[in-house]
C-alpha positions in Angstrom: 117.4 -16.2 -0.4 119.1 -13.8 -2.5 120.3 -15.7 -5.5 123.6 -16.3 -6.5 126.5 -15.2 -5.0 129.9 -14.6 -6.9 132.1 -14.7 -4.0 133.9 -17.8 -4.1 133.4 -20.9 -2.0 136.0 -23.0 -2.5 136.5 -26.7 -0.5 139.6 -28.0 0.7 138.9 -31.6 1.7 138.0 -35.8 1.4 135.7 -36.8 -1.4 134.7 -40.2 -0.8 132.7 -43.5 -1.0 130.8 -44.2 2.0 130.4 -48.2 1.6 127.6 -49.3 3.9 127.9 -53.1 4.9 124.5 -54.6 4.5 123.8 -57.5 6.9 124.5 -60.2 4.2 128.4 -59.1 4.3 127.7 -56.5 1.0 128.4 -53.2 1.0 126.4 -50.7 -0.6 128.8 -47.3 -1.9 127.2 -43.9 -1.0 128.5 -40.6 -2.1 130.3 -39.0 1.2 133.1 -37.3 2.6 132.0 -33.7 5.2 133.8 -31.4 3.1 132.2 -33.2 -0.9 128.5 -32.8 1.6 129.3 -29.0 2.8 130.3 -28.4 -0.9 126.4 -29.7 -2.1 124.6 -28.1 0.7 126.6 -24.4 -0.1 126.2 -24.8 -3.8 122.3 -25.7 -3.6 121.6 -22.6 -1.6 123.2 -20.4 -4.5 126.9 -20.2 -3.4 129.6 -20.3 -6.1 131.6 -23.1 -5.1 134.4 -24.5 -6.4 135.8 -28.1 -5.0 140.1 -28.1 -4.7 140.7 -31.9 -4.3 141.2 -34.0 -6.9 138.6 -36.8 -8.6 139.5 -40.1 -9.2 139.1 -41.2 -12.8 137.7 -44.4 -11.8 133.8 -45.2 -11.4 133.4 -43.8 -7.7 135.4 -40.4 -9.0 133.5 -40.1 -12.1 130.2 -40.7 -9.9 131.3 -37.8 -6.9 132.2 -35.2 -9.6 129.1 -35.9 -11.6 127.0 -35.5 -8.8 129.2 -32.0 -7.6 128.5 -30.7 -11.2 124.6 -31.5 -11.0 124.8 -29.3 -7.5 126.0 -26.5 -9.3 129.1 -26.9 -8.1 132.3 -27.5 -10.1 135.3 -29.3 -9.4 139.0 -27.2 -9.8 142.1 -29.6 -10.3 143.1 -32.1 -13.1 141.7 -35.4 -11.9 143.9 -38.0 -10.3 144.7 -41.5 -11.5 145.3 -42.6 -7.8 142.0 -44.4 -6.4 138.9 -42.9 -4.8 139.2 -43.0 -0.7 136.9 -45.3 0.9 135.1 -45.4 4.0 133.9 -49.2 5.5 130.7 -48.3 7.4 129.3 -50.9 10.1 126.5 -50.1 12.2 125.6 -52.0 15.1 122.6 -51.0 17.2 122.5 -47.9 15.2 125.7 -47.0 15.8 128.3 -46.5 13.3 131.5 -47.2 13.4 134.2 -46.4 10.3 137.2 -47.8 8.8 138.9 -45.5 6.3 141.0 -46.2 3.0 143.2 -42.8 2.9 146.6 -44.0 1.6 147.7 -43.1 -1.9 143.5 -42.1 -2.9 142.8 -39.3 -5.3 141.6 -36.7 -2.9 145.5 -36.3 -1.3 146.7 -36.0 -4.4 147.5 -32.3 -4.9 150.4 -30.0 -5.0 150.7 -27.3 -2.4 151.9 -24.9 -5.5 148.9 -25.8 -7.5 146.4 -25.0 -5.3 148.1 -21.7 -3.9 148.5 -20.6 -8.0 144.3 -21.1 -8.0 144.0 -18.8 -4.9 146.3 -16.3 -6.3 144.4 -16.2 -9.7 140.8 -16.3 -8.4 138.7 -13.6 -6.8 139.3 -13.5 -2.8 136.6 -15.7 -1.3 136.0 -18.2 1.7 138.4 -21.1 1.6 136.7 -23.6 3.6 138.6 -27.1 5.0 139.0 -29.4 8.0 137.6 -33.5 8.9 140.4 -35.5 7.4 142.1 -32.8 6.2 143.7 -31.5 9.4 145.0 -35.3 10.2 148.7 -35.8 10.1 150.7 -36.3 7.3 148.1 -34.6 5.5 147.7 -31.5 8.0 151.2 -30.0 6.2 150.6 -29.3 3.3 146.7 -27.2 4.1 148.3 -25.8 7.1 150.7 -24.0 3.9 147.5 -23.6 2.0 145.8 -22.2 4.5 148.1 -19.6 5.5 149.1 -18.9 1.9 145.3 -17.6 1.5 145.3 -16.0 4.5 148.0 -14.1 3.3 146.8 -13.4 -0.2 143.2 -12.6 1.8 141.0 -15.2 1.6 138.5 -15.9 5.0 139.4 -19.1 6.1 136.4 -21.7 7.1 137.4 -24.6 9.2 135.0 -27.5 10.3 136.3 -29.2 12.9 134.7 -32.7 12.7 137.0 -35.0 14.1 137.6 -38.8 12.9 139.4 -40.4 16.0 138.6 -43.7 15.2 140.7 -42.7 11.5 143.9 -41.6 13.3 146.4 -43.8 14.1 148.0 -41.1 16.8 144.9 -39.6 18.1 146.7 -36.6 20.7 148.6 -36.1 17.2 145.9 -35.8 15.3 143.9 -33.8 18.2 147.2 -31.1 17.5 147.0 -31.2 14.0 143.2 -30.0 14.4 144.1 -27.3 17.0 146.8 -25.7 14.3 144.7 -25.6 11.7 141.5 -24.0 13.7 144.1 -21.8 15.2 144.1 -20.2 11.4 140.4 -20.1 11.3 138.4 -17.0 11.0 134.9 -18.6 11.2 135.0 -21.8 12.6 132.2 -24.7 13.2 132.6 -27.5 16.0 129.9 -30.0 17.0 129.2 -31.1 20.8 131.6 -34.4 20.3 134.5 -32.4 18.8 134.1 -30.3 22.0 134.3 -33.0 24.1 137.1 -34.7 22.0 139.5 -31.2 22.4 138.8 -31.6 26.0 136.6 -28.8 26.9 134.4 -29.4 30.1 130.6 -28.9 30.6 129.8 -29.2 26.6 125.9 -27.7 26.4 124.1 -25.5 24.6 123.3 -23.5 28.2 127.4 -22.8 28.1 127.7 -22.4 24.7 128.8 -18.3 24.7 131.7 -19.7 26.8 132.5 -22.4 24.8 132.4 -20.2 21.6 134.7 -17.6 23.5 137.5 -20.1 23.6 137.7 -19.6 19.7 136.7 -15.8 19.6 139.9 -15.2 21.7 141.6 -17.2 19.2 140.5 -15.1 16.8 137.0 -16.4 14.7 135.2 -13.5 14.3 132.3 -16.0 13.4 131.6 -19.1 15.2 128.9 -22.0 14.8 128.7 -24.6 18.0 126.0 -27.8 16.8 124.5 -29.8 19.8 122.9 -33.0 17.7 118.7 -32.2 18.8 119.1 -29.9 21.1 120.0 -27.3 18.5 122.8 -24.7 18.1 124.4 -21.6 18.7 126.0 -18.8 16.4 127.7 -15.9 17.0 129.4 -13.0 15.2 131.6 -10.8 16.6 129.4 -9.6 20.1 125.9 -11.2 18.7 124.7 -14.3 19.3 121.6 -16.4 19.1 120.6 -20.0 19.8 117.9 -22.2 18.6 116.2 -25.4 18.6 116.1 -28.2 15.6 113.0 -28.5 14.3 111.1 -31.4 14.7 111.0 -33.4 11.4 111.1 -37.2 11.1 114.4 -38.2 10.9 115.6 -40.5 8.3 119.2 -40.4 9.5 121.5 -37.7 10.4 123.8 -38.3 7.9 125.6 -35.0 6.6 123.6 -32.7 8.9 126.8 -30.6 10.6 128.5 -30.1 6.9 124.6 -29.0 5.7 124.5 -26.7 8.8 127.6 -25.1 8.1 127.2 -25.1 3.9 124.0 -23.3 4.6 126.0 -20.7 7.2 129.1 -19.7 4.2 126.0 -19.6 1.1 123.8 -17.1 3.5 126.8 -15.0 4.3 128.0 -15.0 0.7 124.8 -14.6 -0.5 124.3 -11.5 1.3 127.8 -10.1 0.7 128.6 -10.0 4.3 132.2 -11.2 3.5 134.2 -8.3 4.7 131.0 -6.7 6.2 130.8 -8.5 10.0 127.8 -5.2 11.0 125.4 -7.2 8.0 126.7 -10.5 8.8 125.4 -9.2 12.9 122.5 -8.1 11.7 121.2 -11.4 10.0 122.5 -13.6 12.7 118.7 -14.9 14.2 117.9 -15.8 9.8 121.3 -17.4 9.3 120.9 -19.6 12.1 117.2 -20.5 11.2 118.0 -21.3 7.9 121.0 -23.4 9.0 118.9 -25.4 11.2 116.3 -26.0 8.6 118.4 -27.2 6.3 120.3 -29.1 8.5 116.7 -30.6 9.6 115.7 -30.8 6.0 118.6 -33.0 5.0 117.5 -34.9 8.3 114.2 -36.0 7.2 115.7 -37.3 3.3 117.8 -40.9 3.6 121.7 -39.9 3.7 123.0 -37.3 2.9 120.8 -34.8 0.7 120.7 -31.3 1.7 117.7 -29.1 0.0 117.9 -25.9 -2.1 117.3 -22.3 -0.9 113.3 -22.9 -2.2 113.0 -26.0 0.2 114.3 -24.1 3.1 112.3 -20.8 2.1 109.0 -23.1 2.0 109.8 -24.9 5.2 110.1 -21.4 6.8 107.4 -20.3 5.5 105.2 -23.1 6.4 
Protein backbone atom coordinates (compact mmCIF):
# COMPACT_ATOMS: atom_id res chain seq x y z
CA UNK A 1 0.00 0.00 0.00
CA UNK A 2 1.41 3.30 -0.72
CA UNK A 3 -0.90 5.78 0.68
CA UNK A 4 -2.79 8.14 -0.99
CA UNK A 5 -2.87 8.77 -4.35
CA UNK A 6 -3.72 12.31 -5.99
CA UNK A 7 -4.57 11.16 -9.35
CA UNK A 8 -8.07 11.32 -9.78
CA UNK A 9 -10.62 8.55 -9.77
CA UNK A 10 -13.56 9.78 -10.75
CA UNK A 11 -17.03 7.41 -11.29
CA UNK A 12 -19.43 7.78 -13.96
CA UNK A 13 -22.42 5.59 -13.04
CA UNK A 14 -25.95 4.23 -10.97
CA UNK A 15 -26.16 4.99 -7.32
CA UNK A 16 -28.81 3.01 -5.89
CA UNK A 17 -31.02 1.22 -3.39
CA UNK A 18 -30.76 -2.37 -3.56
CA UNK A 19 -34.38 -3.40 -1.91
CA UNK A 20 -34.11 -7.05 -0.86
CA UNK A 21 -37.67 -8.72 -0.58
CA UNK A 22 -37.82 -10.61 2.59
CA UNK A 23 -40.09 -13.72 2.50
CA UNK A 24 -42.95 -11.94 4.36
CA UNK A 25 -43.41 -9.56 1.13
CA UNK A 26 -40.96 -6.64 2.84
CA UNK A 27 -38.19 -5.29 1.36
CA UNK A 28 -35.17 -4.40 3.12
CA UNK A 29 -33.11 -1.20 1.09
CA UNK A 30 -29.29 -1.86 0.86
CA UNK A 31 -26.77 0.65 -0.38
CA UNK A 32 -25.89 -0.59 -4.22
CA UNK A 33 -25.31 0.30 -7.63
CA UNK A 34 -21.42 -1.42 -9.37
CA UNK A 35 -20.13 1.82 -10.12
CA UNK A 36 -21.45 3.64 -6.04
CA UNK A 37 -19.42 -0.19 -4.87
CA UNK A 38 -16.22 0.30 -7.18
CA UNK A 39 -16.25 3.94 -5.99
CA UNK A 40 -15.98 2.48 -1.94
CA UNK A 41 -13.65 -0.27 -2.76
CA UNK A 42 -11.04 2.41 -4.77
CA UNK A 43 -11.53 5.08 -2.15
CA UNK A 44 -10.81 2.64 0.90
CA UNK A 45 -7.54 1.45 -0.66
CA UNK A 46 -6.31 5.23 -0.75
CA UNK A 47 -7.50 6.40 -4.21
CA UNK A 48 -8.78 9.96 -4.61
CA UNK A 49 -12.14 9.45 -5.97
CA UNK A 50 -14.51 11.63 -6.83
CA UNK A 51 -18.35 10.22 -7.69
CA UNK A 52 -19.93 12.34 -11.06
CA UNK A 53 -23.65 11.31 -10.69
CA UNK A 54 -25.95 13.05 -8.93
CA UNK A 55 -27.64 12.23 -5.17
CA UNK A 56 -31.01 12.27 -4.55
CA UNK A 57 -32.07 14.69 -1.81
CA UNK A 58 -34.37 12.29 -0.40
CA UNK A 59 -33.62 9.66 2.52
CA UNK A 60 -31.96 6.86 0.14
CA UNK A 61 -29.65 9.90 -1.49
CA UNK A 62 -28.83 11.44 1.72
CA UNK A 63 -27.98 7.71 3.03
CA UNK A 64 -25.54 6.75 -0.42
CA UNK A 65 -23.71 10.06 -0.22
CA UNK A 66 -23.22 9.80 3.45
CA UNK A 67 -21.90 6.59 3.29
CA UNK A 68 -19.46 7.78 -0.09
CA UNK A 69 -18.22 10.63 2.24
CA UNK A 70 -17.36 8.16 5.29
CA UNK A 71 -15.29 6.08 2.40
CA UNK A 72 -13.26 8.90 1.79
CA UNK A 73 -14.75 9.45 -1.17
CA UNK A 74 -16.71 12.66 -2.22
CA UNK A 75 -19.46 13.22 -4.41
CA UNK A 76 -19.01 16.07 -7.48
CA UNK A 77 -22.47 17.50 -8.81
CA UNK A 78 -25.29 19.55 -7.25
CA UNK A 79 -27.73 16.99 -5.90
CA UNK A 80 -30.91 16.14 -7.81
CA UNK A 81 -34.51 16.54 -6.70
CA UNK A 82 -35.47 13.59 -9.03
CA UNK A 83 -35.75 10.23 -6.87
CA UNK A 84 -33.08 7.71 -5.92
CA UNK A 85 -33.13 4.60 -8.57
CA UNK A 86 -34.22 1.46 -7.19
CA UNK A 87 -33.46 -2.07 -7.67
CA UNK A 88 -36.46 -4.87 -6.54
CA UNK A 89 -34.23 -7.90 -5.52
CA UNK A 90 -35.92 -11.55 -5.36
CA UNK A 91 -33.98 -14.45 -4.80
CA UNK A 92 -35.24 -17.79 -5.33
CA UNK A 93 -33.03 -20.77 -4.63
CA UNK A 94 -30.26 -18.41 -4.15
CA UNK A 95 -30.68 -16.92 -7.20
CA UNK A 96 -31.37 -13.36 -7.80
CA UNK A 97 -33.25 -11.96 -10.03
CA UNK A 98 -33.68 -7.86 -10.46
CA UNK A 99 -36.26 -5.40 -11.34
CA UNK A 100 -34.96 -1.86 -11.85
CA UNK A 101 -36.60 1.73 -11.25
CA UNK A 102 -34.29 3.83 -13.79
CA UNK A 103 -36.82 6.47 -15.25
CA UNK A 104 -36.58 10.00 -14.20
CA UNK A 105 -34.03 8.86 -10.74
CA UNK A 106 -31.37 11.23 -9.61
CA UNK A 107 -28.40 9.36 -10.88
CA UNK A 108 -29.45 10.21 -14.84
CA UNK A 109 -29.87 13.49 -13.98
CA UNK A 110 -26.78 15.31 -15.34
CA UNK A 111 -25.76 17.55 -18.10
CA UNK A 112 -23.27 16.34 -20.62
CA UNK A 113 -21.68 20.17 -20.35
CA UNK A 114 -21.45 19.96 -16.70
CA UNK A 115 -19.60 17.00 -16.38
CA UNK A 116 -17.22 17.72 -19.40
CA UNK A 117 -16.51 21.48 -17.55
CA UNK A 118 -15.37 19.17 -14.29
CA UNK A 119 -12.94 17.10 -16.52
CA UNK A 120 -11.68 20.14 -18.07
CA UNK A 121 -11.05 21.88 -14.72
CA UNK A 122 -9.65 18.85 -12.80
CA UNK A 123 -6.18 17.20 -12.93
CA UNK A 124 -6.16 14.33 -15.77
CA UNK A 125 -7.09 11.09 -14.03
CA UNK A 126 -8.93 7.70 -14.63
CA UNK A 127 -12.57 8.27 -15.60
CA UNK A 128 -14.08 5.07 -14.78
CA UNK A 129 -18.03 4.08 -16.04
CA UNK A 130 -20.11 1.17 -17.51
CA UNK A 131 -23.29 -1.39 -15.82
CA UNK A 132 -26.29 0.74 -16.45
CA UNK A 133 -24.54 3.40 -17.81
CA UNK A 134 -23.80 1.99 -21.25
CA UNK A 135 -27.70 1.11 -21.63
CA UNK A 136 -29.66 2.99 -24.22
CA UNK A 137 -31.03 6.18 -23.86
CA UNK A 138 -28.54 6.67 -21.36
CA UNK A 139 -25.40 5.33 -23.44
CA UNK A 140 -25.55 9.06 -25.37
CA UNK A 141 -24.74 11.23 -23.42
CA UNK A 142 -21.31 9.05 -21.62
CA UNK A 143 -20.46 7.88 -25.00
CA UNK A 144 -19.96 12.23 -25.36
CA UNK A 145 -18.43 12.15 -21.91
CA UNK A 146 -16.33 9.62 -22.51
CA UNK A 147 -14.80 10.77 -25.64
CA UNK A 148 -14.75 14.40 -24.40
CA UNK A 149 -12.07 13.01 -21.68
CA UNK A 150 -10.44 11.05 -23.94
CA UNK A 151 -9.77 14.00 -25.80
CA UNK A 152 -8.86 16.34 -23.01
CA UNK A 153 -6.63 13.04 -21.67
CA UNK A 154 -8.13 11.31 -19.25
CA UNK A 155 -7.69 7.09 -19.17
CA UNK A 156 -10.87 5.80 -19.59
CA UNK A 157 -12.01 2.68 -17.22
CA UNK A 158 -14.95 0.71 -18.42
CA UNK A 159 -16.61 -2.20 -16.39
CA UNK A 160 -18.59 -4.10 -18.43
CA UNK A 161 -21.18 -5.72 -16.15
CA UNK A 162 -24.13 -6.22 -18.08
CA UNK A 163 -27.96 -5.98 -16.68
CA UNK A 164 -29.90 -7.93 -19.45
CA UNK A 165 -32.68 -8.66 -17.42
CA UNK A 166 -32.81 -4.37 -17.08
CA UNK A 167 -32.97 -3.73 -20.85
CA UNK A 168 -35.86 -3.62 -22.68
CA UNK A 169 -33.85 -4.21 -26.18
CA UNK A 170 -31.25 -6.52 -25.08
CA UNK A 171 -29.04 -6.78 -28.77
CA UNK A 172 -29.51 -2.79 -28.29
CA UNK A 173 -28.23 -2.69 -25.24
CA UNK A 174 -25.52 -5.52 -26.01
CA UNK A 175 -24.37 -2.47 -28.87
CA UNK A 176 -24.57 0.20 -26.52
CA UNK A 177 -21.95 -1.81 -24.33
CA UNK A 178 -19.64 -2.71 -27.31
CA UNK A 179 -19.34 1.39 -28.13
CA UNK A 180 -18.63 2.32 -25.04
CA UNK A 181 -15.75 -0.50 -24.28
CA UNK A 182 -14.67 0.25 -27.80
CA UNK A 183 -13.47 3.73 -25.96
CA UNK A 184 -11.95 1.86 -23.17
CA UNK A 185 -8.32 1.89 -22.30
CA UNK A 186 -8.38 -0.58 -19.42
CA UNK A 187 -11.34 -2.50 -19.43
CA UNK A 188 -12.81 -5.28 -16.92
CA UNK A 189 -15.40 -8.05 -18.04
CA UNK A 190 -16.60 -11.03 -15.90
CA UNK A 191 -17.14 -14.72 -17.34
CA UNK A 192 -21.10 -13.93 -17.87
CA UNK A 193 -20.54 -10.66 -19.71
CA UNK A 194 -18.21 -12.83 -21.93
CA UNK A 195 -20.66 -15.11 -22.59
CA UNK A 196 -23.46 -12.41 -22.95
CA UNK A 197 -21.16 -10.53 -25.96
CA UNK A 198 -21.03 -13.91 -27.48
CA UNK A 199 -17.58 -15.02 -27.20
CA UNK A 200 -17.10 -18.95 -27.26
CA UNK A 201 -15.12 -21.20 -24.94
CA UNK A 202 -15.31 -18.48 -21.80
CA UNK A 203 -12.43 -20.06 -19.14
CA UNK A 204 -9.82 -18.90 -17.36
CA UNK A 205 -7.48 -21.66 -19.50
CA UNK A 206 -8.42 -19.23 -22.72
CA UNK A 207 -8.34 -16.21 -21.04
CA UNK A 208 -5.04 -14.56 -23.00
CA UNK A 209 -7.29 -15.02 -26.05
CA UNK A 210 -10.20 -13.78 -24.67
CA UNK A 211 -8.36 -10.68 -23.35
CA UNK A 212 -6.77 -10.24 -26.86
CA UNK A 213 -10.17 -9.47 -28.34
CA UNK A 214 -9.91 -6.12 -26.31
CA UNK A 215 -6.04 -5.52 -26.56
CA UNK A 216 -6.71 -5.32 -30.40
CA UNK A 217 -9.27 -2.97 -29.65
CA UNK A 218 -7.09 -1.14 -27.91
CA UNK A 219 -6.98 -1.66 -23.76
CA UNK A 220 -3.66 -1.52 -22.94
CA UNK A 221 -4.88 -3.00 -19.54
CA UNK A 222 -7.33 -5.70 -19.22
CA UNK A 223 -8.98 -7.55 -16.13
CA UNK A 224 -11.15 -11.02 -17.13
CA UNK A 225 -13.10 -12.38 -13.47
CA UNK A 226 -14.20 -16.09 -13.62
CA UNK A 227 -16.63 -16.09 -10.18
CA UNK A 228 -14.13 -19.00 -7.94
CA UNK A 229 -12.10 -20.08 -10.26
CA UNK A 230 -10.16 -16.77 -10.11
CA UNK A 231 -8.94 -14.20 -12.72
CA UNK A 232 -6.62 -12.99 -15.20
CA UNK A 233 -4.80 -9.56 -15.80
CA UNK A 234 -2.79 -8.34 -18.26
CA UNK A 235 -0.89 -5.20 -19.30
CA UNK A 236 0.38 -4.50 -22.35
CA UNK A 237 2.56 -8.15 -23.12
CA UNK A 238 2.37 -9.32 -19.23
CA UNK A 239 -0.02 -11.33 -17.76
CA UNK A 240 -0.70 -13.38 -14.74
CA UNK A 241 -3.66 -15.48 -13.36
CA UNK A 242 -4.62 -16.61 -10.07
CA UNK A 243 -6.95 -18.33 -7.87
CA UNK A 244 -9.64 -16.71 -5.25
CA UNK A 245 -8.73 -17.46 -2.00
CA UNK A 246 -10.65 -19.53 -0.04
CA UNK A 247 -12.67 -17.54 2.56
CA UNK A 248 -16.17 -18.33 3.80
CA UNK A 249 -18.43 -16.68 1.71
CA UNK A 250 -21.08 -14.58 3.01
CA UNK A 251 -22.36 -13.58 -0.45
CA UNK A 252 -20.77 -12.29 -3.49
CA UNK A 253 -22.30 -9.25 -3.57
CA UNK A 254 -20.05 -6.33 -5.07
CA UNK A 255 -17.05 -8.63 -5.56
CA UNK A 256 -16.24 -7.72 -9.58
CA UNK A 257 -16.70 -3.68 -8.79
CA UNK A 258 -14.22 -4.46 -5.46
CA UNK A 259 -11.87 -6.44 -7.84
CA UNK A 260 -11.64 -3.77 -10.27
CA UNK A 261 -11.73 -0.68 -7.43
CA UNK A 262 -8.82 -2.40 -6.01
CA UNK A 263 -7.00 -2.70 -9.71
CA UNK A 264 -7.54 1.66 -10.54
CA UNK A 265 -6.38 2.49 -6.43
CA UNK A 266 -3.12 0.09 -6.93
CA UNK A 267 -2.26 1.63 -10.21
CA UNK A 268 -2.97 5.09 -8.99
CA UNK A 269 -1.44 4.51 -5.97
CA UNK A 270 1.79 3.61 -7.55
CA UNK A 271 1.63 6.32 -10.18
CA UNK A 272 1.60 3.90 -13.05
CA UNK A 273 -0.95 6.14 -14.87
CA UNK A 274 1.04 7.09 -17.94
CA UNK A 275 3.80 4.62 -16.88
CA UNK A 276 2.46 1.01 -18.48
CA UNK A 277 6.67 -0.51 -17.79
CA UNK A 278 5.59 0.02 -13.61
CA UNK A 279 2.16 -0.88 -14.13
CA UNK A 280 4.01 -4.43 -15.96
CA UNK A 281 6.08 -4.76 -13.44
CA UNK A 282 3.48 -4.97 -10.43
CA UNK A 283 1.16 -7.02 -12.44
CA UNK A 284 1.47 -10.60 -10.11
CA UNK A 285 0.78 -7.73 -6.61
CA UNK A 286 -2.12 -5.99 -8.42
CA UNK A 287 -3.80 -9.09 -9.19
CA UNK A 288 -3.25 -10.62 -5.57
CA UNK A 289 -4.43 -7.67 -4.04
CA UNK A 290 -7.54 -7.55 -6.33
CA UNK A 291 -8.39 -11.02 -5.44
CA UNK A 292 -8.07 -10.48 -1.80
CA UNK A 293 -10.14 -7.85 -1.70
CA UNK A 294 -12.49 -9.06 -3.91
CA UNK A 295 -12.42 -12.28 -1.42
CA UNK A 296 -12.35 -10.00 1.62
CA UNK A 297 -15.61 -8.21 0.59
CA UNK A 298 -16.71 -11.96 -0.04
CA UNK A 299 -16.46 -13.17 3.47
CA UNK A 300 -18.50 -9.68 5.00
CA UNK A 301 -22.64 -9.71 4.32
CA UNK A 302 -23.25 -7.43 1.06
CA UNK A 303 -21.39 -5.43 -0.27
CA UNK A 304 -18.35 -4.19 2.04
CA UNK A 305 -15.04 -4.00 0.55
CA UNK A 306 -11.93 -3.64 3.15
CA UNK A 307 -9.19 -1.01 3.39
CA UNK A 308 -5.56 -1.31 2.12
CA UNK A 309 -4.64 -2.59 5.96
CA UNK A 310 -7.24 -5.49 5.69
CA UNK A 311 -5.80 -6.58 2.40
CA UNK A 312 -2.08 -5.97 3.66
CA UNK A 313 -2.90 -8.26 6.79
CA UNK A 314 -4.72 -10.94 4.76
CA UNK A 315 -1.49 -11.08 2.54
CA UNK A 316 0.52 -11.13 5.10
CA UNK A 317 -1.16 -13.83 7.03
Amino acid sequence: MSGTSHTPVWVLGEALMDCIAQPDGSLVPHLGGSPYNLALAAALQGASVGFVAPFSTDTFGQALIDHLQANHARSLLPRSVLPTSLAVVQVTNGQPSYGFYRDGVADRDYQVADVVALLEASPLGVLHTGSLMAMPPEQHKVLQIVTAAKRLGWTISVDVNLRPRVSRDVPAYLQAVREVAALADWLKASDEDLELLGFADVSLANASSLAAHWMAQGCSRVALTFGAQGAYLQVGDAHAQGAAPVVDVKDTVGAGDTFWGSCLADWVGHDTLNNNSLAIQRVPQTLQRALVAAAINCSRVGCSPPDGAAVDAFMAS
